[in-house]
N, C-alpha and C positions, 0 to 999 in steps of 0.2 A: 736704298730704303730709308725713308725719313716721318717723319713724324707731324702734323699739325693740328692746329687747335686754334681754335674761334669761339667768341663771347660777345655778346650783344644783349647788353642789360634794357630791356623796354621799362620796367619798374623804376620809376629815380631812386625809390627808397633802396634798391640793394646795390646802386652804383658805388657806396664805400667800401664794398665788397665783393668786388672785381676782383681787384688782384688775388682776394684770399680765394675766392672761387676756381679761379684759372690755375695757382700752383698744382693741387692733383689734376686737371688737366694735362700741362704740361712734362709732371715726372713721371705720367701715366704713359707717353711716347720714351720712357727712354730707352728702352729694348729698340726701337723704331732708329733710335741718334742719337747717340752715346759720346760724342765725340766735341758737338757743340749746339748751343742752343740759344735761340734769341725773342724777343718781345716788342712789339708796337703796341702801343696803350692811344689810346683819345682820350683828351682829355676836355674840359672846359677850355674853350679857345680864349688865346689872349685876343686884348683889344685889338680893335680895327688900326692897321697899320703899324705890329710888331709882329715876329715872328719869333718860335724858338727854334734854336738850333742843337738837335740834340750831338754833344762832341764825347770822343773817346781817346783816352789815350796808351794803352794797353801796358807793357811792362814801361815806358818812358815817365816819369815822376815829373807830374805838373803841380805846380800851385795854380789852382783854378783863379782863387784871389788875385794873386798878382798879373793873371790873363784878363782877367775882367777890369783892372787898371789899364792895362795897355789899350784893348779894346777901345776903353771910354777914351783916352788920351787919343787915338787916333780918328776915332769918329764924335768928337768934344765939335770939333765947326759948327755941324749941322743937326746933333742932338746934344738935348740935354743928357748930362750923367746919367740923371735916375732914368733912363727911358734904357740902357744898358745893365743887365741883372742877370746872375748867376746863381744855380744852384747845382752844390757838388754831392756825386756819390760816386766816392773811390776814385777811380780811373772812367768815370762818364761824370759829364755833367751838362745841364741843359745852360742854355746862353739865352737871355729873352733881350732882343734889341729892337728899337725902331729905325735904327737906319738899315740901307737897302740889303738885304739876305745876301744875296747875291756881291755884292762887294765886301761882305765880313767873310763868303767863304772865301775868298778871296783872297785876304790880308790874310785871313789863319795858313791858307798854303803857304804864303813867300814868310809870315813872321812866327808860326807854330807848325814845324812842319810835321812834329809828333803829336799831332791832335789830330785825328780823323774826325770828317763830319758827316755823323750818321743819316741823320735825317733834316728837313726845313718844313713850318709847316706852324699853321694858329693854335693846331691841337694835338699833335704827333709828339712822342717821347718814344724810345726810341733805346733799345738794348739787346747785344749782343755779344758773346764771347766765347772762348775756346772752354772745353769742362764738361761733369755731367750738368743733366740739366738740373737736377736737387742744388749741386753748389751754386751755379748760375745763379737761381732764383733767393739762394739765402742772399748771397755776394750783393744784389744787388735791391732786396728789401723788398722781392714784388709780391708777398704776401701784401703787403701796405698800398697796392697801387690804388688808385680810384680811379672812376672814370664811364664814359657809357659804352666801349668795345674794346676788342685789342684782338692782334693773331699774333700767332706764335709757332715755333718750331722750333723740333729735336731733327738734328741733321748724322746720317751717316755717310760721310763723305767716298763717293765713287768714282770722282771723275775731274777732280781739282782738289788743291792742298785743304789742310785743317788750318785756318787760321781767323782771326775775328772777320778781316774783310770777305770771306767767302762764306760766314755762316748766316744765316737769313733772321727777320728779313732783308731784303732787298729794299731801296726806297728809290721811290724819281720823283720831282719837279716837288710839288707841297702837297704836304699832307697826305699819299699815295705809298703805298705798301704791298708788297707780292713775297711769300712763302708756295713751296713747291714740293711737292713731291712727285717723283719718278725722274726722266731722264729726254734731255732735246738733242736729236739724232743730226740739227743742223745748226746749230749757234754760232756757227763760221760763218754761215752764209748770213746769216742775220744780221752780222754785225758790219760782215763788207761792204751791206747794203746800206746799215745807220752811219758808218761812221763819217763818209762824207754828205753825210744830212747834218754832221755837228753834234752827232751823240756821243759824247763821249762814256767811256768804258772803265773801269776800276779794276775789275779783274778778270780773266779768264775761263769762271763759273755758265754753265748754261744758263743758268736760271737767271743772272744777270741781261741776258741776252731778250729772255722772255723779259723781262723789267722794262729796258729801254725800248723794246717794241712798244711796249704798251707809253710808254712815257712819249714818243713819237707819235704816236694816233690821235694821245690826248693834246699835244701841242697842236695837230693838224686839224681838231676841232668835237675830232669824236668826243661820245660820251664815252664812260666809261663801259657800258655794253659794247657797243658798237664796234669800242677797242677790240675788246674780247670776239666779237663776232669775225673779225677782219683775222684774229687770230689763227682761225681755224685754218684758215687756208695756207697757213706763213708759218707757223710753229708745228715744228715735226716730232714726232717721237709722243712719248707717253708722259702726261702729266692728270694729278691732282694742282689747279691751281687756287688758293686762298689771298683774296685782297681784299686791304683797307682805304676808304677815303676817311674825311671827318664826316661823311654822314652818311655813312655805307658800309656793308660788310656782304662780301660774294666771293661766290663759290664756281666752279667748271670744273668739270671731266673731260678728257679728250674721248673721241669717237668709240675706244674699246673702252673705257673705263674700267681699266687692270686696275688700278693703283686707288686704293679702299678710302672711302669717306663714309660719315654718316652723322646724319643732323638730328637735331633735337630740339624740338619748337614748342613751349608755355605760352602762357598769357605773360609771363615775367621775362622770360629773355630765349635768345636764340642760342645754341651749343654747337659744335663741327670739333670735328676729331676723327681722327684717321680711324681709330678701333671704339667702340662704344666702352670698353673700360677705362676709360679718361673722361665721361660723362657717368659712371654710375654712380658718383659721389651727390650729382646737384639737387636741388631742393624740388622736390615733384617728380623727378625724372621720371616716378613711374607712370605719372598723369601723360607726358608728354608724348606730342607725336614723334616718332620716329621712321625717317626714309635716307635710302639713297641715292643721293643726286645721281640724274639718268646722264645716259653720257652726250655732250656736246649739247648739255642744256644748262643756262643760266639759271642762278638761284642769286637771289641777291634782296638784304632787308635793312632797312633805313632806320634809324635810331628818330 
């Protein structure tokens, strides 16, 4: 049993109050995941042709500073300094760089091998850790987040360890996001089948399994539906699943839809959460529509 939570601010004027909106959201699941809890935020995307990199480094003691020197010293050839920028919270911090994503994660494996990299992505930020989710959320200041969506989840671990790399969300390729609730009766086989397609694996979580499925369709050309639709037939067992793009927030049931959602749709913004007492806090809610996504039907709304 696990806990999720979706926000999609259509208003501009209430996107500085995102993050303040989404905390009772998220401590709203913690009977739900008690254990650990995490946050994908969108934000205003960097310029065309940087990326950020959201990094963690759990109990290991980083100078993020002196990361953000090495960085530049190693990719100094082909950018300039300032085009490499850091900003630290605690043991996360984001990395905004111009040179290629994919060769900085790279050099952080072989030259920081205690920095995990959460997320890549124009607009993605990116937080997870072991805890309730109340400390999580002080720990890492997301009363203050801004932004125009984010998903979220309280995880109670059933079926792999507690530890940051296993709590959600999950991320693949840029700016792409998957939180889960219930349980995949076959992530063995899913994985047998990605791994010599080149997808590589992190940890041994089901719901990672749904991730790179989905991350594999979208390399292979699908849309993001389409992903989802292909799903159906390839992912077993029971899920709520909740995903982010930077210009998207959607929703699916599997075929029985056991496993409890419910939305909440204004003229100002979109809500989702696993139980409607993580939504009785927001501004109108009594105005808003409220339903349950039917099972093995897409719901999905674009900022």
């Amino acid at each position: 049993m696990c806990g999720i939570v979706g926000l999609l601010v259509k208003k501009p004027s209430l996107r500085h109050q995102l993050g303040a909106l989404m905390v009772p959201m998220l401590t709203g699941m913690t009977e739900r995941g008690p254990d650990s809890a995490g946050l994908a935020v969108y934000t205003a995307p960097v310029s065309e042709g940087r990326r950020k990199l959201s990094l963690y480094s759990g109990e290991h003691a980083v100078d993020w500073s002196e990361l953000l020197g090495r960085v530049r010293h190693a990719f100094a050839e082909t950018h300039e300094i300032a085009t490499q920028e850091i900003a630290a919270h605690g043991n996360q911090a984001v990395l905004t760089t111009a040179a290629d994503a994919d060769a900085v994660v790279s050099w952080l494996k072989r030259h920081a091998p205690g920095v995990a990299v959460l997320s890549v992505g124009q607009s993605i930020d990116l937080y997870k850790d072991v805890g309730a989710p109340a400390d999580i959320a002080r720990r890492y200041r997301f009363s203050e987040l801004h932004g125009t969506h984010l998903v979220g989840h309280t995880r109670m671990a059933t079926e792999s360890a507690v530890t940051p790399a296993h709590a959600h969300p999950f991320t693949a390729g840029r700016d792409f996001c998957l939180v889960h609730n219930g349980s995949l009766s076959n992530p063995h086989l899913v994985r047998k089948h990605l791994e010599p397609l080149g997808i590589e694996f992190e940890t041994d979580n089901d719901t990672e399994a749904a991730c790179r499925f989905f991350e594999w369709r979208l390399r292979e050309g699908d849309d993001l539906e389409q992903a989802v639709e292909r799903g159906f037939s390839q992912l077993d067992g029971f899920f709520t699943f909740l995903m982010g793009t930077d210009q998207e927030l959607l929703i699916v049931r599997d075929a029985f839809a056991c496993k409890p959602a419910v939305v909440a749709e204004t003229d100002d913004y979109v809500a989702i959460a696993s139980e409607f007492r993580s939504l009785a806090h927001l501004p109108d809610i009594g105005q808003a529509s409220l339903f349950e996504p039917k099972p093995e039907e897409i719901y999905s709304w674009r900022i």
